[in-house]
N, C-alpha and C positions, 0 to 999 in steps of 0.2 A: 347730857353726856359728860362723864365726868372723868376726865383723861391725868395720867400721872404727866410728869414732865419727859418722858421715853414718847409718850401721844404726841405732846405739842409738838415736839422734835420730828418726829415723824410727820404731823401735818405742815411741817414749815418745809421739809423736806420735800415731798410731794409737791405742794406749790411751786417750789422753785424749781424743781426737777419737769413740771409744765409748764413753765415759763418758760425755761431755756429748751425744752426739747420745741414749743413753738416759733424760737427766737429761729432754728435752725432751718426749717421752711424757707427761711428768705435767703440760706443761700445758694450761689449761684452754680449750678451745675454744668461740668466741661464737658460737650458733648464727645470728647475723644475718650472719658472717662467711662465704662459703666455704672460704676460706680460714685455715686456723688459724695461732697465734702463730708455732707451729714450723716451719713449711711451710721457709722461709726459714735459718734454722738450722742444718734437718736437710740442706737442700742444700749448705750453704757444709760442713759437719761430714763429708758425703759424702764429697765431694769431697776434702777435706782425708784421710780416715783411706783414698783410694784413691792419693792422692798419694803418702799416707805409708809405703800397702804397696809400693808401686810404687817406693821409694827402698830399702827393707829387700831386696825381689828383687833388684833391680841390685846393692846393695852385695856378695849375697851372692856373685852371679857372678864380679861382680868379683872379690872376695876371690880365688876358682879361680882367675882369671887376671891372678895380681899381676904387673903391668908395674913400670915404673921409677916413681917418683915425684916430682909434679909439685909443687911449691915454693909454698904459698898466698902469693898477693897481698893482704895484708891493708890494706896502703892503700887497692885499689879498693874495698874494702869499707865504708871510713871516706870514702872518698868518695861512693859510692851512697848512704850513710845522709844524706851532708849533703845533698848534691843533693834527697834526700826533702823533707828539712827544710824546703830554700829553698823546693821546692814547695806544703808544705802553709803556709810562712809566704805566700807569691803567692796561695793562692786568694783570698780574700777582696779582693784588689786587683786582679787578673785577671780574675776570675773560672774558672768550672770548663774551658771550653772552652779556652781562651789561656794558661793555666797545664798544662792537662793537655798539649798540643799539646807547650809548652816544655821539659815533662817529661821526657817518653817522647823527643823529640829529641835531646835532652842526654844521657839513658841510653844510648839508642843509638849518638849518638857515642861515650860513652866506653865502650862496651863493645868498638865495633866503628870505629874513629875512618875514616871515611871518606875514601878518599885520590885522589877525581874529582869531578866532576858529578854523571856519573851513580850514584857513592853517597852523593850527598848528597842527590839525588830520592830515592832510595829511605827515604831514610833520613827523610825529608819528607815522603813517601807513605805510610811506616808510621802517623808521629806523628798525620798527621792525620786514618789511618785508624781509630786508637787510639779517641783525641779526639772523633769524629763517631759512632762505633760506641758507644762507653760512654755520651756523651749521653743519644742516641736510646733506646738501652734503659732508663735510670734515668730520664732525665726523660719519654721519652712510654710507653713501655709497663709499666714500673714505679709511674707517678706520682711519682717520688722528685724533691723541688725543690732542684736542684743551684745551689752559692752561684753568684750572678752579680758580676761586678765592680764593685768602687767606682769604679772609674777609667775602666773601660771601658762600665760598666750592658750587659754580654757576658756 
């Protein structure tokens, strides 16, 4: 089997994504809790080691169907990471709603730079469908208290 370096990542992934989802078995459950510590863990670890097979498959296929190859943009990538950054420096002055909004719009433009109106709504539509979706589940059905802003008390 003959994996790109996206495979090997993906099976290093995997591995350690069953390690740690087994690590979490050992711990201790409160029985005042329904919910155990790991509940949350073994989901994000789930998910994570189906991701991660799910990239090791494709890789593999792919490898069988080696096309031409496509040139990395390693700038976007040093861009995406700053953009994070400015993010995670805006919440606390934003707050999580008006930062995350800015976020997710910003990624999107530069993923996909918008060249009308009508994909600039879209692109508007997603952010703050992003933004009101991740809320509502962390802050009301989660109970998680997302920062609100200094500037905005949003």
């Amino acid at each position: 089997m003959k994996l790109s370096r996206d495979g090997w990542a993906g099976l290093v992934v995997l591995a350690a994504s069953l390690v740690l989802s087994g690590l979490t078995l050992e711990l201790k459950a409160n029985p005042l809790v329904p919910i155990g510590p790991g509940f949350y863990p073994r989901i994000v670890l789930g998910v994570t080691a189906l991701l991660a097979a799910l990239l090791v498959v494709t890789d593999w296929y792919a490898a069988k169907k080696a096309g031409p190859k496509v040139p990395a943009d390693y700038a976007a990538v040093v861009v995406q990471f700053a953009v994070f950054g400015i993010y995670v420096a805006a919440l606390p002055w934003l707050g999580f709603r008006i930062a995350t909004f800015a976020y997710v719009a910003v990624t999107n433009a530069l993923m996909d730079p918008p060249r009308g109106a009508r994909q600039w709504t879209r692109a508007a539509t997603i952010a703050l469908a992003s933004a009101l979706a991740t809320y509502f589940v962390f802050e009301h059905y989660l109970s998680v208290l997302l920062p609100r802003g200094r500037w905005t008390d949003f």
